[in-house]
N, C-alpha and C positions, 0 to 999 in steps of 0.2 A: 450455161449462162454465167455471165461474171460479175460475181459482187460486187457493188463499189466500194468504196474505203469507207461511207458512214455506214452501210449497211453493215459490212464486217465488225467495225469498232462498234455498231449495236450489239452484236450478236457476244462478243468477246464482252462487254458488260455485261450481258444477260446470265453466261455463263457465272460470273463473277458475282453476281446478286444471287446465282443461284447455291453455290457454293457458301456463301455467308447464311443461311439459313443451317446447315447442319449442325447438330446438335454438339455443344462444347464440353469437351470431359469437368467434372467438378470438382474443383478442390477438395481434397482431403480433410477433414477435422485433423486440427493439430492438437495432442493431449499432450500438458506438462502432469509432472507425475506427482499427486498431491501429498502434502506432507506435515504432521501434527509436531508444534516443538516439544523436544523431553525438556523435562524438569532439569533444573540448574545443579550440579553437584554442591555438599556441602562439603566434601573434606579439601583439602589444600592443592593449592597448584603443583605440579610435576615439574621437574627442573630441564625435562627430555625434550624433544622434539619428534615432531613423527609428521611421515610422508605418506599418503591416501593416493594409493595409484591405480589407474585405470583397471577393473577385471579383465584377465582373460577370457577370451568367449568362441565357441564355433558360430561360424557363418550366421546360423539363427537364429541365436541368441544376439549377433552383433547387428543390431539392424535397428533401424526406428516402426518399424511392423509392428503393429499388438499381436501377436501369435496365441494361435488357441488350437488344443488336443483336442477336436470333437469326438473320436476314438479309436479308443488303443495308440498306435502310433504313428495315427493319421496327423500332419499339419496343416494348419491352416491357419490362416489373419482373418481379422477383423473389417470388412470393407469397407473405403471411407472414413478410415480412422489411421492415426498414426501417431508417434509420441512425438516431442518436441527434438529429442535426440538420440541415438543408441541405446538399446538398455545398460551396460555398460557402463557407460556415462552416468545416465540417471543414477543408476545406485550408488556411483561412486558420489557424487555430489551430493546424495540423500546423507550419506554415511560422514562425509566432510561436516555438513550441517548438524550432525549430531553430536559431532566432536565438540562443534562450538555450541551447541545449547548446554552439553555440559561443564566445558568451563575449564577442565583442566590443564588443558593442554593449549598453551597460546601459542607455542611456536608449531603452528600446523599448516601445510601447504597440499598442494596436490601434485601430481606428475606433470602436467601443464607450465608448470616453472621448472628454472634448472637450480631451486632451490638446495641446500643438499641438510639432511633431517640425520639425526642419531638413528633411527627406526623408519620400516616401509611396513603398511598393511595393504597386503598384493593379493592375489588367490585370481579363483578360476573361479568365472559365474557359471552354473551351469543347466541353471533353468531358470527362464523368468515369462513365463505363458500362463494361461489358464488351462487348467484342464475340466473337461467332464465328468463327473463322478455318477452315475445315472444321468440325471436329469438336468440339474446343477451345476455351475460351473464353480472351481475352486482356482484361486489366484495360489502359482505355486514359485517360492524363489529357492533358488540352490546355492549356496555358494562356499567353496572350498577355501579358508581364510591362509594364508600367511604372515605370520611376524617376522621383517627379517630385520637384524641389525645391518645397517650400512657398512660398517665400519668393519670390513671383513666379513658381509654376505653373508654372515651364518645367520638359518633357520633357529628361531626359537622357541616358535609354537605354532603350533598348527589346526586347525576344526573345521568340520564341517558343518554349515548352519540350513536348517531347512523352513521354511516356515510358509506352512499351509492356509489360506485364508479363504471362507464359504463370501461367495458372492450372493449380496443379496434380489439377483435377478440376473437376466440373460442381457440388458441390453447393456451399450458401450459405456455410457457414464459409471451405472453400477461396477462394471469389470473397475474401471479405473478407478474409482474410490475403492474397492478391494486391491490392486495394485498397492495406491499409498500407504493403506491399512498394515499390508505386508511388508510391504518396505520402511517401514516405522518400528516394526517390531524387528527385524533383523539387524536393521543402523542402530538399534537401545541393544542389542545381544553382542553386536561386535564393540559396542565401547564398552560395555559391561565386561567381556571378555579381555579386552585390548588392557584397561587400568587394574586387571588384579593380575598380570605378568609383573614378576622384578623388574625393572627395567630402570636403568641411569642412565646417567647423561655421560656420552661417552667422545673425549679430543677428535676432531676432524683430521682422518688422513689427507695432507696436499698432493 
């Protein structure tokens, strides 16, 4: 038997009504990474410049993922949660901001401009996840620092910063106010590090 044309164009709505009812995936929570300003420095302004450039990072670490160690060196994310941007980023921009709450250093830029600085602090991020510790999760950052003068690439210092932070519960919001917690204390370790190097203000090669 042959359908006619309205019967068909029913049938082909039908389908089409039926299709709109299946269930829609849900947006993600987007977390920006939260962050307490340091204290203002009291001693005098620096005559240098310095460049705050993007971490190095592996694939895991470079991701906007909340990444969590449920154990050993099992991976795994956070579902329905995600950061605002790379971790990467985020710490870099945490660490920029901390240059400016304390004050010393007004000529500060990031890699994002093709600004050019007497100094670079570059390094390798190399954990930014939660881990399990028993029961408990712990907010854990790694990060491998570099000081390099521009002006002929040489290294001038170097450290590695680690900084452990107990979460005070399992669910998302806690992880991420231990995230900032951490990342608050390692952007106060690397300027605290960064301002007791020698460091001058050194002619621009053209």
């Amino acid at each position: 038997m042959k359908l006619s044309l309205c019967s068909l164009a029913a049938i082909v709505l039908g389908l089409l009504a039926g299709c709109s009812v299946l269930p829609k995936a849900e947006s993600p929570d987007i977390y920006r990474l939260p962050q307490t300003a340091l204290p203002r420095a009291q001693a005098s302004p620096v005559n240098w410049s310095l460049r705050v450039d993007t971490p190095q990072a592996a694939r895991m670490v470079d991701s906007s993922r909340i990444n969590v160690l449920p154990q050993g060196d099992v991976v795994s994310v956070y579902k329905g949660a995600r950061w605002s941007d790379n971790g990467p980023t985020l710490l870099r921009n945490r660490v920029i901001d901390a240059f400016r709450d304390d004050g010393r250093i007004g000529a500060l830029s990031s890699d994002d401009s093709s600004l050019q600085a007497d100094y670079a602090l570059a390094g390798d991020l190399r954990a930014f996840q939660s881990e399990y510790q028993g029961s408990q999760p712990v907010v854990v950052i790694r990060f491998d620092a570099r000081l390099v003068q521009n002006n002929g690439l040489r290294i001038i210092a170097t450290r590695r910063f680690e900084v452990s932070q107990p979460v005070s519960g399992t669910a998302v919001p806690q992880v991420v106010a231990a995230f900032g917690q951490a990342s608050d204390q390692l952007a106060s370790q690397l300027v605290a590090w960064t301002m007791q190097q020698p460091l001058q203000a050194h002619p621009q090669v053209n």
